[in-house]
N, C-alpha and C positions, 0 to 999 in steps of 0.2 A: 504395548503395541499401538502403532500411531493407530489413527480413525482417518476417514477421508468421507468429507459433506461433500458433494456435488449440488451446485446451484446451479439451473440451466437460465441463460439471459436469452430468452426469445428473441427480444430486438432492442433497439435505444430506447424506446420506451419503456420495458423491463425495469432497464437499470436504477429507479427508486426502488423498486418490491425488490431489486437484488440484494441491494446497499443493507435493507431494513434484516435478510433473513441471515446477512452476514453479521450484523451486529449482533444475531441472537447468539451463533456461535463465538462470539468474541471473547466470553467470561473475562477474566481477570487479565487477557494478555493487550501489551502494550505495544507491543511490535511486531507490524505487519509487514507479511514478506512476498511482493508480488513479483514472479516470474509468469515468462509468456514471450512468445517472440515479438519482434519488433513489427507493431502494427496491431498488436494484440488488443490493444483497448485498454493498458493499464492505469495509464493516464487518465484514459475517460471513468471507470470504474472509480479509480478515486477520486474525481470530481466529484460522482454522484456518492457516495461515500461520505466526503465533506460536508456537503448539501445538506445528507439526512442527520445532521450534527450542526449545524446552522450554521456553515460558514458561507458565507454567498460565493453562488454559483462565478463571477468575474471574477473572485481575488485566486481562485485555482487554478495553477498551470505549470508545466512542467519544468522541473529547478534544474534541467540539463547543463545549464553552462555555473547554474551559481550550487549548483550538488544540495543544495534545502531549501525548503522558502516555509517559512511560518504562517501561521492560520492561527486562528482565534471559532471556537466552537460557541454555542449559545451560551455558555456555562463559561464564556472568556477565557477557557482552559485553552491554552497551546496544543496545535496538533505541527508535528513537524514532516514534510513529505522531500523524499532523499531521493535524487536519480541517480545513479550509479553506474551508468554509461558510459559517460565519456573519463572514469578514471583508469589510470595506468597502472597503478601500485594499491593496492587497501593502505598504504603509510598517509598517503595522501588524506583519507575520510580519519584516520589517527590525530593527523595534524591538524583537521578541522573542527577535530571536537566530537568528533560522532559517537564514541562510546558515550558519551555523557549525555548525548541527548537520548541513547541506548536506555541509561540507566536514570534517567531523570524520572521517570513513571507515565510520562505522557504518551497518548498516544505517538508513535513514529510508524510513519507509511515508508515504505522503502520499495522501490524500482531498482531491476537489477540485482539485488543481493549477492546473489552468486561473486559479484567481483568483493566483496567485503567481508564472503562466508566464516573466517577468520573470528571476524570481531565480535557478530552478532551473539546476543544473549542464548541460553538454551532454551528457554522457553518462549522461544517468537513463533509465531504460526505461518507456516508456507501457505499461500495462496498461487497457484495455478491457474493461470487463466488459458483456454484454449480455442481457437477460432475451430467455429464448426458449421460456420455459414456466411451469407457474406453480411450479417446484421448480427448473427447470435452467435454467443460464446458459450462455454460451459467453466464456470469458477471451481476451482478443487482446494478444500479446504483441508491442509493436513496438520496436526497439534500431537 
């Protein structure tokens, strides 16, 4: 039976102590799967995400027209973060290579999933984020 963590993000200041208690939840899994409506803070959430894995705060931003953009963590490990918005087909994120970076073992952030639900591994963790104010969200962690 799945589980469900709720993290509450009070405000943009939160979002370090968010980042940090989501990492505890993270165990072994590689691929993160945020939904949330459009405006929801996904983006922002894995900036600070990024952050608390040392990639600096300016090289994060959202890969909407290029579908991934690469990171480098303290540990020089690859994190790779995937928008999924503007595709039309999941053949498309097929033809870019996406299963691979699926199965590469690196962390992968991914925006949107829902258009690529198909491809994704079984063992990725849905992340829910949901607007519950006009600064605080509430993060739903399900595995």
């Amino acid at each position: 039976m799945a589980q469900e963590h709720p993290i509450v993000i009070s405000s943009l200041a939160a979002l370090p102590e968010a980042a940090a208690a989501l990492r505890q939840h993270l165990g072994t899994a590689t691929v993160l799967c945020f939904e949330g409506e459009m405006g929801a803070g996904k983006t922002t959430f894995i900036k600070a995400l990024c952050e608390s894995l040392g990639v600096p705060a300016e090289e994060v931003s959202s890969p909407t027209f290029s579908l991934v953009n690469e990171y480098r963590d303290a540990q020089n490990q690859p994190i790779y973060h995937f928008d999924f918005y503007r595709l039309n087909d999941p053949q498309e994120a097929v033809h870019m290579g996406a299963q691979e970076y699926f199965d590469s073992g690196y962390l992968c952030l991914i925006e949107w999933p829902s258009r690529v639900a198909e491809l994704l591994p079984t063992d990725h963790l849905l992340l829910t984020l949901t607007v519950t104010g006009p600064s605080s969200r509430e993060l739903k962690i399900k595995n």
